[in-house]
C-alpha positions in Angstrom: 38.1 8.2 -24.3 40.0 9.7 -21.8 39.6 9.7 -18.1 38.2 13.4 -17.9 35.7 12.9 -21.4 34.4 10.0 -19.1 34.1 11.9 -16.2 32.1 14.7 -18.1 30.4 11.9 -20.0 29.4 10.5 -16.2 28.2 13.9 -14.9 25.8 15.2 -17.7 24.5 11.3 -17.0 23.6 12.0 -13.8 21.5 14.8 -14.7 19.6 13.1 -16.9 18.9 9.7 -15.3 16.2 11.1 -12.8 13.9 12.1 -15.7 14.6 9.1 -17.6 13.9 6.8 -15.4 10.5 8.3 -14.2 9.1 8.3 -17.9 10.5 4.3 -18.1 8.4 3.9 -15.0 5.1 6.0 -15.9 5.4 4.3 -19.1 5.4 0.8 -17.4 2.7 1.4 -14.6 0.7 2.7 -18.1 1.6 -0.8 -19.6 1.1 -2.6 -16.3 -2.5 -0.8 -15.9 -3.3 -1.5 -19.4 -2.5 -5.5 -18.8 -4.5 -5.5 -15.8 -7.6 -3.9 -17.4 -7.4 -6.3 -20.4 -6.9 -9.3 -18.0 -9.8 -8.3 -16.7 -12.4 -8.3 -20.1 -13.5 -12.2 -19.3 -11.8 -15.4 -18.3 -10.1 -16.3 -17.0 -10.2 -12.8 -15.3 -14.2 -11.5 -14.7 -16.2 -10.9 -17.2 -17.3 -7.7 -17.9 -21.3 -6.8 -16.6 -21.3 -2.4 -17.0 -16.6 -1.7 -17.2 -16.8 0.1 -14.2 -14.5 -2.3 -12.2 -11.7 -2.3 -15.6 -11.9 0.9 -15.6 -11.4 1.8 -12.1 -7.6 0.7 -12.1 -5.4 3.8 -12.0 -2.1 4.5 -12.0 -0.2 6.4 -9.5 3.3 7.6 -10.2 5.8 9.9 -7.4 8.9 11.4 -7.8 12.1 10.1 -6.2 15.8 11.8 -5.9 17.2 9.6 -8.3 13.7 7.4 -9.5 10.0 7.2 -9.0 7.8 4.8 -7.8 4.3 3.7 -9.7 1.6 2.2 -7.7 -1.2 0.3 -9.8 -4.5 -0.1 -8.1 -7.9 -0.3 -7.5 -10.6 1.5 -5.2 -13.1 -0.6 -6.0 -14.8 -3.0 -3.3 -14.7 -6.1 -5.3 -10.9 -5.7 -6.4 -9.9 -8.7 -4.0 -13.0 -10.5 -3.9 -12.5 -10.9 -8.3 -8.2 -11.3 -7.8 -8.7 -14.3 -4.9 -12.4 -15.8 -4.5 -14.4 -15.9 -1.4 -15.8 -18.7 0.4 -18.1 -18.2 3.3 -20.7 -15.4 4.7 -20.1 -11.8 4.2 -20.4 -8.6 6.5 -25.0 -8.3 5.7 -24.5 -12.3 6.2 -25.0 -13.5 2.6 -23.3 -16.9 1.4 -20.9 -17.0 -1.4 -18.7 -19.4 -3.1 -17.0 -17.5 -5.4 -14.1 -18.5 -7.4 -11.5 -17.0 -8.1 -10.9 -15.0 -11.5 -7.0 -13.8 -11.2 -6.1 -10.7 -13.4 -3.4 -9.1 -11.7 -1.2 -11.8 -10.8 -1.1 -13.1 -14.3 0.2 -9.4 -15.2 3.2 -9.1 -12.7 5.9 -11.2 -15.1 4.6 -8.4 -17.8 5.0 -6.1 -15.7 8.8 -6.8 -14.3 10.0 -7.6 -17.6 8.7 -4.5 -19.1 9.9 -2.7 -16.1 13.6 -4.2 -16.6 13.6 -3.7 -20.1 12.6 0.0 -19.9 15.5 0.8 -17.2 17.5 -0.8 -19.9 16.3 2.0 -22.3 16.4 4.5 -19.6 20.2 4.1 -19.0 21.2 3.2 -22.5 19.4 7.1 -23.6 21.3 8.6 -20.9 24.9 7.4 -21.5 25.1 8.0 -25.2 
């Protein structure tokens, strides 16, 4: 390969590494939500009473330049109260000693791994 087939080779990469990499990181915050949710059907995560709380993890996924960003979260009230436990009174005054049932920390290694591998994939696709 010569010095200018590489340099054309380099450019039409650049074009395409934007796109790429935001489908490797939509597909991973898809993964990462799907994890989550199954991490938390029962234990060790909580168990499930009605699957409004599983089912209220979303994904959010922005543009960048040269990237994108995914977010993975929760709206839901009890989200940290499940993830960490609480011990002691609440806002109304109620007592609680709630353990607790971890689900998304146990999903982060999935998550970076899959996340490393599918940048892998990402910059493999673009510089063939």
């Amino acid at each position: 390969m010569t010095p200018d087939e590489l340099a054309d080779r380099l450019d039409h990469a650049a074009t395409r590494i934007g796109p790429a990499i935001q489908r490797a990181v939509r597909h991973t915050g898809e993964l990462g939500r799907a994890r989550i949710r199954g991490n938390a059907s029962g234990r060790p995560g909580p168990n499930v009473i009605t699957g409004a709380y599983r089912n209220s993890w979303e994904t959010q996924t922005r543009r960048l330049p040269y990237g994108a960003m995914c977010t993975i979260g929760t709206n839901a009230p009890q989200g940290r109260r499940l993830e960490f436990g609480f011990v002691g009174p609440d806002s109304l005054g109620r007592v609680y000693n709630q353990p607790p049932f971890p689900h998304v920390g146990p999903a982060i290694d999935y998550i970076g791994t899959t996340l490393m591998m599918e940048m892998r994939y990402a910059i493999a696709e673009v510089l063939q």
